[in-house]
Structure formats: structure tokens, C-alpha cells
C-alpha positions as CSV (number, residue, x, y, z in Angstrom):
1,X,0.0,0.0,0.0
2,X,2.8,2.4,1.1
3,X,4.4,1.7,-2.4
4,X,1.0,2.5,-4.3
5,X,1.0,5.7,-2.5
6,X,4.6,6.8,-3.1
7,X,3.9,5.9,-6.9
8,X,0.7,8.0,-6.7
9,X,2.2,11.1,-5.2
10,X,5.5,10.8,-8.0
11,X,2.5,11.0,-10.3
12,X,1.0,13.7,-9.6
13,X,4.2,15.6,-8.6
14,X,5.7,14.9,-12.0
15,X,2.6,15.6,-14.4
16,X,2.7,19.0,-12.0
17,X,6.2,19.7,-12.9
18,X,5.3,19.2,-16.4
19,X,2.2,21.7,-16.6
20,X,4.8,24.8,-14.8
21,X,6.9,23.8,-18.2
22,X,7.2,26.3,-21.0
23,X,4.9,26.3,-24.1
24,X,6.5,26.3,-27.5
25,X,4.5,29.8,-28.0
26,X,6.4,30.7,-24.6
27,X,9.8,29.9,-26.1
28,X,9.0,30.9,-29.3
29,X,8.2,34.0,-28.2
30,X,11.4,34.6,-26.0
31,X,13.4,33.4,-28.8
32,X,12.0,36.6,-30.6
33,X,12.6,38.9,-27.6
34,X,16.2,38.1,-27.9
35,X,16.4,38.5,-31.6
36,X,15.8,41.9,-31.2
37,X,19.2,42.6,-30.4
38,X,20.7,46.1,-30.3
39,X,17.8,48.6,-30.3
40,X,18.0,51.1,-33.3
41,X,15.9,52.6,-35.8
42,X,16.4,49.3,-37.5
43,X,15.0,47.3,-34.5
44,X,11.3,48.3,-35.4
45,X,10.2,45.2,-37.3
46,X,11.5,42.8,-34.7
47,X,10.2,44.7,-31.7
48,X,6.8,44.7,-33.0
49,X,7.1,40.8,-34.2
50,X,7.7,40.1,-30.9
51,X,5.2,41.9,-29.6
52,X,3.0,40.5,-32.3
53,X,3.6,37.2,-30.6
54,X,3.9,37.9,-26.7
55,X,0.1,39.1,-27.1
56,X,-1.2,35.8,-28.7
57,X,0.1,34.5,-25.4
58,X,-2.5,33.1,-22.9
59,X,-2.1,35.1,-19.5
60,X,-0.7,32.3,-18.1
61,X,1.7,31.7,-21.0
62,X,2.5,35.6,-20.7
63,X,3.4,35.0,-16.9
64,X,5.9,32.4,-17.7
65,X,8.0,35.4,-21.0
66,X,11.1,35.6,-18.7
67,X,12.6,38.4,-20.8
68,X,8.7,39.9,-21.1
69,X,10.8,43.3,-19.0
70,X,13.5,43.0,-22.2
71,X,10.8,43.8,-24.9
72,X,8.9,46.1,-22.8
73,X,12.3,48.4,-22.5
74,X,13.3,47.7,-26.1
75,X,10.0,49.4,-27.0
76,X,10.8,52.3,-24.9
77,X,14.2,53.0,-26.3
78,X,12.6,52.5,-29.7
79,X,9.7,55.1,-29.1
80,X,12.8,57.5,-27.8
81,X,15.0,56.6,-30.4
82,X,12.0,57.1,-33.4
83,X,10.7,61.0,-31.4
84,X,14.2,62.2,-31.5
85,X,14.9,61.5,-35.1
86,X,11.3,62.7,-36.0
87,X,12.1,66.1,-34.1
88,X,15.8,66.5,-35.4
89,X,14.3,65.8,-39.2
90,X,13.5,69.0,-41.3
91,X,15.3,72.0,-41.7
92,X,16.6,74.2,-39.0
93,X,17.3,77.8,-39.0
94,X,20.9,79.2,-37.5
95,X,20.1,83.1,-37.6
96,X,23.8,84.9,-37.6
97,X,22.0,87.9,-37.3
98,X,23.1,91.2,-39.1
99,X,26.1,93.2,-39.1
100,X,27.1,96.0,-40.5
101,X,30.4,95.8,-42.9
102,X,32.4,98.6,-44.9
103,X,28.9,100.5,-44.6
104,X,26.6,98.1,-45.7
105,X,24.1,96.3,-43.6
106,X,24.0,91.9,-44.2
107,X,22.2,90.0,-42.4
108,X,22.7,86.1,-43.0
109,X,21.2,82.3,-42.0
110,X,22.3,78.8,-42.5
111,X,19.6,76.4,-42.7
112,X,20.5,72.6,-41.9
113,X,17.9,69.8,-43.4
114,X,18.5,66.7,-41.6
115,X,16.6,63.5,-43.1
116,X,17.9,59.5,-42.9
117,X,21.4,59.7,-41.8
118,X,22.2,63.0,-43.7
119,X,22.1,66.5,-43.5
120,X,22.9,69.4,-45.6
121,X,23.5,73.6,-45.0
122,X,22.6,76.1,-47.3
123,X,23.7,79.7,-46.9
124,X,21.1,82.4,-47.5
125,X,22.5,86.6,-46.9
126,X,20.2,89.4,-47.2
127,X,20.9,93.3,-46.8
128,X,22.7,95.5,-48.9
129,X,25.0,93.5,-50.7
130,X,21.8,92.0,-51.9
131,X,20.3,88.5,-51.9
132,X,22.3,85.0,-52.0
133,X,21.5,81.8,-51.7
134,X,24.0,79.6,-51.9
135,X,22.7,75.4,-52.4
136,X,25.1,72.4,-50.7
137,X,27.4,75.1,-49.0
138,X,28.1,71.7,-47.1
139,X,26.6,68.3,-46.3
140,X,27.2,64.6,-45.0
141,X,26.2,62.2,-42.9
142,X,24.9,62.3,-39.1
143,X,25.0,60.2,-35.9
144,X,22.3,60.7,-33.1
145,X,24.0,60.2,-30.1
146,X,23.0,60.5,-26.6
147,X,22.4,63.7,-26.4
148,X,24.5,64.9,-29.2
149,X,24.1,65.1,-33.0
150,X,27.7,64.0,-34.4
151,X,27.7,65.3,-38.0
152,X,30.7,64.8,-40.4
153,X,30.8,66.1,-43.7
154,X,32.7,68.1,-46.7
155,X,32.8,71.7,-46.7
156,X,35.0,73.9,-49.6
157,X,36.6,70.7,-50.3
158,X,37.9,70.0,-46.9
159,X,36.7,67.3,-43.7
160,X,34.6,68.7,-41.2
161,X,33.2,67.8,-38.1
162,X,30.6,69.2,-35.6
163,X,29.5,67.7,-32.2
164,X,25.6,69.6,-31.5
165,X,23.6,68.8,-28.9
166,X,20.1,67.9,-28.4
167,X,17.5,67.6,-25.6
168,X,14.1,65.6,-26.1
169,X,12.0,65.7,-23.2
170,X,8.3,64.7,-23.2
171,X,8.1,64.6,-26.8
172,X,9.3,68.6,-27.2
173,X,13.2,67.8,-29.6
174,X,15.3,71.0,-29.4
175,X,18.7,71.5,-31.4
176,X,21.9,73.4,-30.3
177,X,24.8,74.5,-32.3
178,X,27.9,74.7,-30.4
179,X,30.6,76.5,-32.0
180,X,34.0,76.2,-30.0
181,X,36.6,79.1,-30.4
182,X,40.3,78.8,-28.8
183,X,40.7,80.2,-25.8
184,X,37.2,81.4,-25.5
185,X,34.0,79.5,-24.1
186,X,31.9,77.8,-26.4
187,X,29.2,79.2,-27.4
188,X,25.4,77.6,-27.8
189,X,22.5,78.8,-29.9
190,X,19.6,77.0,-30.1
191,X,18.1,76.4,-33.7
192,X,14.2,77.4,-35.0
193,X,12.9,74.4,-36.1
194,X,11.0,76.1,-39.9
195,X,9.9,72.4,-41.5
């Protein structure tokens, strides 16, 4: 009798074991959390597969995601990562203001475009030198860092380089030039954002 019992009880603690087990939706669906990897702009189509699959989950099943936390962050950062490139692309207005040389009054802007990766300046003067407009006075490629815009690119020929910054905070993007002088301190001037 004692042995009937002990086989009973191995029973039932077994087949338990085996229910607290992982479906194959459950592993499935942590395999795809992990494949999300890195989270970029790229990441967007494996985020949302993933997500895609964590809610067909049972609540049960979903209990049992151990990476669930992993795919809720990688959609933050994504949702971060997507406003700040939404609200750095468009063009952006540096205002150099006007001054007044050999007589004559000038009053000049730069406007930056930034879309995909690149970005491009073009000079525009008013005043009494009259009206230019000068296309591609320099473009290239950009990096958005945390919390800086690291642009390279080719100006009159030659490599340049600028480190702006940014702040994004409750879905309002802003954009600083910084222009660094020797022996001076930098100085910062926030952009108008005009498209």
C-alpha cells in the first residue's frame, strides 16, 4: 500500500512539474525577444514581431516570457529613439543675425535639413549686398548620439566635423549649435525648427 501511494504522489508531482513547463508559444516567443538585439531605428520590425507574438500568449503563457521586461524596455528606447529622429528631421534655422560691414548692412542664416542619416547647409544673406542663396554650401552624414548630433561632412573641399547637442523631453526635440573658439568658451544657440 505504502508503495501505491509513493507511486501515486510521484505522479501527480511529475505531471505537475510538467504543466509549470514552458509552451513552444512561450519559447518561441522569447526566442524573438532576444532576436531583437541592439535597439536602433532598424529594431522596429523585430520589436513589433515580438510583440506580435507575446500578445497571442494566454495570461498564463505571458506570466511564464522571462525576458517579457527586455521587450517592454526595447520598445521604450525604440519610441525614444523614433521622437528624436522625428524632431531632429526637417530644416533648422541658424540666424547669424546682421552686421554691419564697410557701410553696408548683411544680415545672414544657415539652414541645416537633416533626413535618414544626412544632412545638408545652405547659406542664405540678405541686406545690402543684396540677396544670396547659396545650395550644398556643405553636407554629409549624421550620428544621433545620446544627447549629441555627431555630423561629419565636406565643406569647400575640406573634412569637417561638428559635435551639436540635443534635448528631447516629453516629446518637445530641441537642437543646439555649439561652436568652439580657442581660448574662449563655447558658445550655444539654439536652432528654429521652420519644416
Amino acid at each position: 500500500m505504502k508503495k501505491w501511494i509513493a507511486l501515486i504522489l510521484t505522479l501527480i508531482l511529475v505531471l505537475g512539474m510538467v504543466g509549470c513547463g514552458k509552451s513552444e508559444a512561450v519559447k518561441q516567443t522569447e526566442e524573438a525577444i532576444n532576436a531583437i538585439g541592439i535597439v536602433t531605428l532598424d529594431a522596429k520590425d523585430a520589436i513589433e514581431f515580438a510583440e506580435r507574438m507575446y500578445n497571442t500568449l494566454t495570461d498564463k503563457e505571458k506570466e511564464k516570457v522571462s525576458n517579457r521586461l527586455i521587450l517592454v524596455e526595447a520598445r521604450t528606447q525604440y519610441d525614444r529613439i523614433r521622437g528624436i529622429e522625428d524632431g531632429l528631421n526637417g530644416s533648422w534655422d541658424y540666424d547669424m543675425g546682421g552686421n554691419t560691414y564697410a557701410g553696408m548692412f548683411v544680415h545672414a542664416h544657415y539652414i541645416y535639413t537633416f533626413e535618414k542619416g544626412n544632412w545638408s547647409c545652405l547659406y542664405y544673406r540678405t541686406g545690402d549686398f543684396g540677396n544670396k542663396r547659396v545650395e550644398d554650401w556643405a553636407k554629409g552624414t549624421y550620428i544621433v548620439e545620446e544627447n549629441t548630433v555627431h555630423m561629419t561632412g565636406i565643406y569647400d573641399g575640406k573634412e569637417i566635423e561638428y559635435l551639436w547637442e540635443y534635448t528631447y523631453s516629453n516629446g518637445k526635440f530641441s537642437l543646439f549649435r555649439i561652436d568652439r573658439f580657442d581660448n574662449e568658451p563655447d558658445k550655444k544657440t539654439e536652432l528654429k525648427k521652420i519644416s
